[in-house]
C-alpha positions as CSV (number, residue, x, y, z in Angstrom):
1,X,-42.9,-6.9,-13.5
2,X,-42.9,-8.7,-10.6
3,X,-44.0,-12.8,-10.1
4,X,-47.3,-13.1,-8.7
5,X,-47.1,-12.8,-4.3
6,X,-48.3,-15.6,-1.9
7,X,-51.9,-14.5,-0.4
8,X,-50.1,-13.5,2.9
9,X,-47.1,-10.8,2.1
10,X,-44.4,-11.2,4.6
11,X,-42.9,-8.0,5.5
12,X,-39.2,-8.3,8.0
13,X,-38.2,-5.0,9.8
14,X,-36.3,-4.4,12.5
15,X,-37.8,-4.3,16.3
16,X,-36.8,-0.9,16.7
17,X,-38.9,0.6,14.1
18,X,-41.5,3.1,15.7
19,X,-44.9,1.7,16.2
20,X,-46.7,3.9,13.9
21,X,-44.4,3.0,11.0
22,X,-44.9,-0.7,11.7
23,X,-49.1,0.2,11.2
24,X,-48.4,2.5,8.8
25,X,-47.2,-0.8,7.3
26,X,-49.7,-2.8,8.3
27,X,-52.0,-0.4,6.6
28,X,-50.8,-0.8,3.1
29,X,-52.7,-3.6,2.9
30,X,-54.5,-6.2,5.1
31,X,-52.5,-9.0,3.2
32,X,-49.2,-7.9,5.3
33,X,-48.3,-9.6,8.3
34,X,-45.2,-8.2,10.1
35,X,-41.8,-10.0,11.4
36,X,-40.2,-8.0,13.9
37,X,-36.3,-9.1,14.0
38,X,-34.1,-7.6,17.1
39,X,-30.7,-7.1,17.0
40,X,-28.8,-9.3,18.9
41,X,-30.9,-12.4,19.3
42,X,-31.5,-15.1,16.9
43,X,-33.6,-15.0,13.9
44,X,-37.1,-15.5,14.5
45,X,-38.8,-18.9,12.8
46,X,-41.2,-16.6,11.0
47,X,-38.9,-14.9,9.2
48,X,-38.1,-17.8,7.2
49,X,-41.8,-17.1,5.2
50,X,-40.6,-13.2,4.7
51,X,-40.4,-11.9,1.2
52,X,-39.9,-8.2,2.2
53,X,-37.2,-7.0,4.2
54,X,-36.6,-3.4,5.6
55,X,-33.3,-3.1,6.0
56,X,-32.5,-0.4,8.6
57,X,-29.1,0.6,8.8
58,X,-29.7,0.8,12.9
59,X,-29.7,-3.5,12.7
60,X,-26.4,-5.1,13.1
61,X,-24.8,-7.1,10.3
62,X,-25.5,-10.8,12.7
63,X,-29.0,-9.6,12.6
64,X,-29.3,-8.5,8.5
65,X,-27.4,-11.7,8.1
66,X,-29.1,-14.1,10.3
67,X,-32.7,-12.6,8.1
68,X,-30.7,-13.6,4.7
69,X,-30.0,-16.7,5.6
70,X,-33.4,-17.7,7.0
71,X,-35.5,-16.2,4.1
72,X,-35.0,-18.6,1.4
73,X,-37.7,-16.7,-0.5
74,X,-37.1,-13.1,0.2
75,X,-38.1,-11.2,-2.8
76,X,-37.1,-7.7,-2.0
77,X,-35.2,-5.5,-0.1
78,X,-35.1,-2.4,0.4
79,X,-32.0,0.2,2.0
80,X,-33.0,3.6,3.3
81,X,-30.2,5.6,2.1
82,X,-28.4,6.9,-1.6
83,X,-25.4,4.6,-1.1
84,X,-25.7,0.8,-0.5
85,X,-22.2,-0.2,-0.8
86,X,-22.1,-1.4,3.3
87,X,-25.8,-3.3,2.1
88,X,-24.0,-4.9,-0.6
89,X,-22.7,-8.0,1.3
90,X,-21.5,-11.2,-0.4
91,X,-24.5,-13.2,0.8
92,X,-26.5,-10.5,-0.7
93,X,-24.9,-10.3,-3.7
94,X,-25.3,-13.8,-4.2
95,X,-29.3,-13.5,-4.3
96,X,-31.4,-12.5,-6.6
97,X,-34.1,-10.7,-4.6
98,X,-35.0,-6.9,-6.0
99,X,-32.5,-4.2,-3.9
100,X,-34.2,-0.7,-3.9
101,X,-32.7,2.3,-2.1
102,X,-33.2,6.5,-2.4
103,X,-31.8,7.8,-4.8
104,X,-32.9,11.9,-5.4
105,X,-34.0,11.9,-1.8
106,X,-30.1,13.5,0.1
107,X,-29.4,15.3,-3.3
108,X,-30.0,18.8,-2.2
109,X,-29.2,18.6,1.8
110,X,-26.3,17.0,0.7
111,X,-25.2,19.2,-2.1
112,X,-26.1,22.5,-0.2
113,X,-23.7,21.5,2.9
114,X,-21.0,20.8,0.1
115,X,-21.4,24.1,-0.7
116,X,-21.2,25.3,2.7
117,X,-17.8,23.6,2.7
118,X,-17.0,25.2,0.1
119,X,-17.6,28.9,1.4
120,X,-15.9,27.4,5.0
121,X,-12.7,26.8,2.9
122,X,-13.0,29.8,0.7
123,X,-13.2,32.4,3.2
124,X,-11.0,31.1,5.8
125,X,-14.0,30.6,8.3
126,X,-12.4,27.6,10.8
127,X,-9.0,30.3,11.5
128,X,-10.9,33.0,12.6
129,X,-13.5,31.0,14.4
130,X,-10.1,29.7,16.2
131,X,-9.0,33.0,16.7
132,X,-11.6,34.4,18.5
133,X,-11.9,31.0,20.5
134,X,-8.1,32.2,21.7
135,X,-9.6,36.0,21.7
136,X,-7.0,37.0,18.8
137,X,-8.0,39.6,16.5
138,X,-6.6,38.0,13.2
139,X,-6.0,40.4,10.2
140,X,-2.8,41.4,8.8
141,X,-0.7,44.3,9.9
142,X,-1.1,46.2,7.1
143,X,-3.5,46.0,3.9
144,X,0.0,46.4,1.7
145,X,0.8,42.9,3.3
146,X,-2.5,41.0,2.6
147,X,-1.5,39.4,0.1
148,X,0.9,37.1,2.2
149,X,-1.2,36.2,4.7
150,X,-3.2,32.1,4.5
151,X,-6.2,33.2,6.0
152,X,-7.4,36.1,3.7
153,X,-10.4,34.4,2.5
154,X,-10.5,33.8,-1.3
155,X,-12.7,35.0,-3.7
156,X,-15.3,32.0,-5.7
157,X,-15.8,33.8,-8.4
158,X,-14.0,32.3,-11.3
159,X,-12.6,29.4,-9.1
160,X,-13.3,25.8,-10.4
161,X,-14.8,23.2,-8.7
162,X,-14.3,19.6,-10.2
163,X,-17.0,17.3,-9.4
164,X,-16.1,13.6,-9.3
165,X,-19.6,11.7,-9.8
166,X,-21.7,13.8,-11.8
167,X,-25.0,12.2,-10.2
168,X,-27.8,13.6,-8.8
169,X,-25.6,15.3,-5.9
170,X,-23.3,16.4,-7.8
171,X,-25.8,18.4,-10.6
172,X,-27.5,20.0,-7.8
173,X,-24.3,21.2,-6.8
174,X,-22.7,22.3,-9.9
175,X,-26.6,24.1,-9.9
176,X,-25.8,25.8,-7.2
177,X,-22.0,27.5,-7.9
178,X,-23.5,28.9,-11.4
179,X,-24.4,32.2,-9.4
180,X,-21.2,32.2,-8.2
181,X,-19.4,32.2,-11.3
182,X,-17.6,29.4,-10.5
183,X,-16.4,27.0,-13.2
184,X,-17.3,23.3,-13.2
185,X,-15.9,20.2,-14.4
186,X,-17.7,17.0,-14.1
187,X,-16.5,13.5,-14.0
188,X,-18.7,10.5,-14.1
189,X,-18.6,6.6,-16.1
190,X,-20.3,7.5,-19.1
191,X,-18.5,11.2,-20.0
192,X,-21.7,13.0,-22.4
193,X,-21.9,16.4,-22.2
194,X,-24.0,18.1,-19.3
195,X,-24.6,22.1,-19.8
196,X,-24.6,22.4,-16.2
197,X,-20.8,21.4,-16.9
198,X,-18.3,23.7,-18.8
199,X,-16.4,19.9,-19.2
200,X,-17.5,16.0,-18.4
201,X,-14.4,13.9,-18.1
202,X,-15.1,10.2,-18.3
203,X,-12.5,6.7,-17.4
204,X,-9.2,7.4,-17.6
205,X,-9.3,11.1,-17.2
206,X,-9.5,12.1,-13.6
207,X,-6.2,13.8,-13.6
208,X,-7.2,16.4,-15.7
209,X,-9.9,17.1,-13.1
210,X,-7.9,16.8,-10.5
211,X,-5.1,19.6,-12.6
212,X,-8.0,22.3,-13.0
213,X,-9.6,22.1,-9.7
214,X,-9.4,24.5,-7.0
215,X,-12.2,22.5,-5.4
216,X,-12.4,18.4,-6.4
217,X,-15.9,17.6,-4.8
218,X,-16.1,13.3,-4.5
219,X,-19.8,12.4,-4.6
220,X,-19.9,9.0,-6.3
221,X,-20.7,5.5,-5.1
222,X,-18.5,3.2,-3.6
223,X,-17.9,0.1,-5.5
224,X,-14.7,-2.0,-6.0
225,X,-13.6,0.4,-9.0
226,X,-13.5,3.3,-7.2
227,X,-12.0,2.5,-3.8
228,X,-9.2,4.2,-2.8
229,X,-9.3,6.0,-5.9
230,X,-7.8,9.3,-4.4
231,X,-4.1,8.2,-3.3
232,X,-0.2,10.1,-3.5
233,X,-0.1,9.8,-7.1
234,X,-3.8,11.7,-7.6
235,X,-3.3,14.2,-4.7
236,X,0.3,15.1,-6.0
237,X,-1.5,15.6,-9.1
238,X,-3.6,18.5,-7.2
239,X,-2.6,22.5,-6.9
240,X,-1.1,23.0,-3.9
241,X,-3.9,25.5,-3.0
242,X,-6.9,23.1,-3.8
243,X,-9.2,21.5,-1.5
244,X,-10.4,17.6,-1.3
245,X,-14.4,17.8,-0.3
246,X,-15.9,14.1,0.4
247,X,-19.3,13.6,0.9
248,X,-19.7,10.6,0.0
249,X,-17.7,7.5,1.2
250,X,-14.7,7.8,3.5
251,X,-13.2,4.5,1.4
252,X,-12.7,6.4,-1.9
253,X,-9.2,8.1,-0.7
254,X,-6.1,6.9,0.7
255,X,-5.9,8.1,4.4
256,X,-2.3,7.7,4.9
257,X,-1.7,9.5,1.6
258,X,-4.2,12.1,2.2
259,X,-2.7,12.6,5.9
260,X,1.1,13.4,4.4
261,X,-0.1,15.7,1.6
262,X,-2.1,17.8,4.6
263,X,0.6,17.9,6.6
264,X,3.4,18.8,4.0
265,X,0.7,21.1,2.3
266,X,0.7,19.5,-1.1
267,X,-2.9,20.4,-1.0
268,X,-4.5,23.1,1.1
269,X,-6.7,21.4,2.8
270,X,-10.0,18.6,3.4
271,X,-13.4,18.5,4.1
272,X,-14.2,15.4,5.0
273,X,-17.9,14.2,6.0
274,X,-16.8,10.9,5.9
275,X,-14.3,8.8,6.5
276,X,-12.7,5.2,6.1
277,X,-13.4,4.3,10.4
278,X,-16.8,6.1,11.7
279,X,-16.9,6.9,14.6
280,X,-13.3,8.2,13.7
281,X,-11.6,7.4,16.8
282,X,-9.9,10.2,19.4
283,X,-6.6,9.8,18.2
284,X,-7.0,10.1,14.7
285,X,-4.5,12.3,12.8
286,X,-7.5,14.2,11.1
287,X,-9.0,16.1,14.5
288,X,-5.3,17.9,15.2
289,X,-4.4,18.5,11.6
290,X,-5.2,22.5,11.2
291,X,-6.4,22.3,7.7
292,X,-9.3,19.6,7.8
293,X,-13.3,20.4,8.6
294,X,-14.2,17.6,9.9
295,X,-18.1,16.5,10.1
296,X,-19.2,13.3,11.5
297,X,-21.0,12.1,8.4
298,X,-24.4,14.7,8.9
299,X,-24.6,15.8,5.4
300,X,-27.7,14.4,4.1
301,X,-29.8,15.3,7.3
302,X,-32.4,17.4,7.5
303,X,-35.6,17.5,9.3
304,X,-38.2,14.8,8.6
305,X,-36.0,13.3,6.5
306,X,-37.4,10.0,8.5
307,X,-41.1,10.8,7.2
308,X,-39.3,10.9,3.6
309,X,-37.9,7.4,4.0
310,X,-41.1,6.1,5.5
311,X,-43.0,7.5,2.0
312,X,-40.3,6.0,-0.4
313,X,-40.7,2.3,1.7
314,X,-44.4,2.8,1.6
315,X,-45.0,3.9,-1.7
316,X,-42.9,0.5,-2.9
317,X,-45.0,-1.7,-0.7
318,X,-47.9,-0.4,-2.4
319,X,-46.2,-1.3,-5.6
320,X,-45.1,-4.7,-4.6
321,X,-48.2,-5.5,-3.1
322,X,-49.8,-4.7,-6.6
323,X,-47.6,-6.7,-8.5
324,X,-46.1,-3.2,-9.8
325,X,-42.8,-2.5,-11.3
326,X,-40.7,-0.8,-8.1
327,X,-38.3,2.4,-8.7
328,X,-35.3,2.5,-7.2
329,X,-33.6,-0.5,-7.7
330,X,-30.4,-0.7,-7.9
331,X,-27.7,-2.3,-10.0
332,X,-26.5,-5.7,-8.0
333,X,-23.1,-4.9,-11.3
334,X,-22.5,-1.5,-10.8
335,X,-23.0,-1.3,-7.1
336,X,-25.9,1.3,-7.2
């Protein structure tokens, strides 16, 4: 529960939020008063009174940090998105002010365009969108030779997918390969059984996932414990014919070790919506290598998601306002 609020309830957000959602604020209660902070100028005086703090990811980290440092009584903030690791600075960390964030709200965008990946990989999809880009009719010379060609696509059913981070994304998605008769493994922190999960793997284990897996799907957090968590040793660990799906933070695997293993085909290939530098610059080894589908980090979009963020933020204010417990919060420990 929540300490009792000061008569007028501060609310920070940045300048570039759309009017109507700064009324639609405002309309939660006639105890709000707004503090509009822009990016790139300093801190406004009256955001030192602010105990609420939108923190839109389109404000720059001088602005987010120049708001922390001037609202000594800040009380809570909250991050429009399922991860918060780039949210989760020191000076934050430091604080004790309530963090919410959304978690439920990407789970099936995010886990159907997995599985989109999935079928892109599977059936071959990127080399014959290639070939009729160079107006080549790509099939084998003869049927009696198909087994020998790379870019007969591959059947799903019977294939396992492992899926490291057995969250909310990650049950949606092993939801949606039942109908395909594919197998799934899960891995997560705490390992109990999950009968959307032929197997949950827990600490320690990963490399039997990583064994088994045709597909290993990453959709966990990024925290201190699981950065760079997919390197040489893990991918050598792979079948040569797997694929590495991330969706979820670009940080969790080795580049340089991810790069080699592409390009000496110790695995068959990536699908990375994310990666370690976004934008990924020009030069970047992952645009030219033939065996990454590469998507510049869309897979939790969907239309309206904005009118879905504006209910979650609203519904909290409503909450706070009352002196209500607020959902969402995350774990400062655990880093979600």
């Amino acid at each position: 529960m929540l300490d009792a609020l000061p008569e007028q309830v501060v609310v920070a957000v940045p300048s570039s939020l759309p009017a109507e959602f700064q009324e639609e604020i405002r309309a939660v209660s006639p105890r709000i008063e707004l503090v509009l902070i822009p990016n790139g100028e300093p801190t406004p005086e009256a955001a030192a009174e602010a105990i609420v703090f939108y923190r839109s990811w389109a404000m720059r980290r001088a602005a987010v940090d120049g708001l922390i440092e001037k609202a000594s009584g800040l009380r809570w903030m909250h991050v429009p998105s399922a991860g918060v690791d780039i949210a989760l600075t020191p000076n934050v960390i430091e604080r004790a002010f309530i963090i919410t964030h959304m978690p439920g709200v990407f789970d099936e965008p995010v886990a159907e365009f997995t599985l989109a990946l999935i079928l892109l990989a599977a059936k071959r999809l990127p080399a014959y969108l290639q070939a009729q880009q160079r107006g080549e009719w790509l099939r084998p010379a003869t049927w009696d030779e198909v087994h020998l060609e790379t870019t007969i696509p591959s059947l799903l059913r019977g294939a396992t997918v492992g899926i490291v981070g057995f969250g909310g994304i990650g049950q949606v998605l092993a939801e949606l390969v039942h109908p395909l008769k594919m197998r799934v493994l899960g891995y997560r922190r705490d390992p109990k059984p999950d009968p959307r999960a032929e197997s949950m793997y827990g600490p320690g284990q990963l490399g039997e996932v990583l064994a088994q897996s045709d597909y290993v799907v990453l959709s966990l957090p990024l925290t201190p414990e699981t950065e760079r968590m997919i390197g040489a040793a893990e991918l050598a660990l792979m079948k040569p014919t797997a694929w590495l799906i991330n969706i979820a933070r670009g940080r969790l695997v080795d580049d340089e070790a991810l790069i080699a293993a592409l390009e000496t085909n110790g695995i068959a290939g990536a699908c990375l919506d994310v990666t370690s530098r976004e934008p990924l610059p020009a030069e970047h080894p992952y645009y030219r290598l033939p065996n990454v589908i590469l998507t510049p980090h869309v897979s939790g979009a969907f239309p309206h998601m904005n009118d879905f963020d504006r209910k979650v933020f609203l519904d909290g204010l409503r909450r706070f306002v009352a002196v209500e417990p607020l959902q969402g919060i995350v774990d400062r420990t655990r880093g979600y």
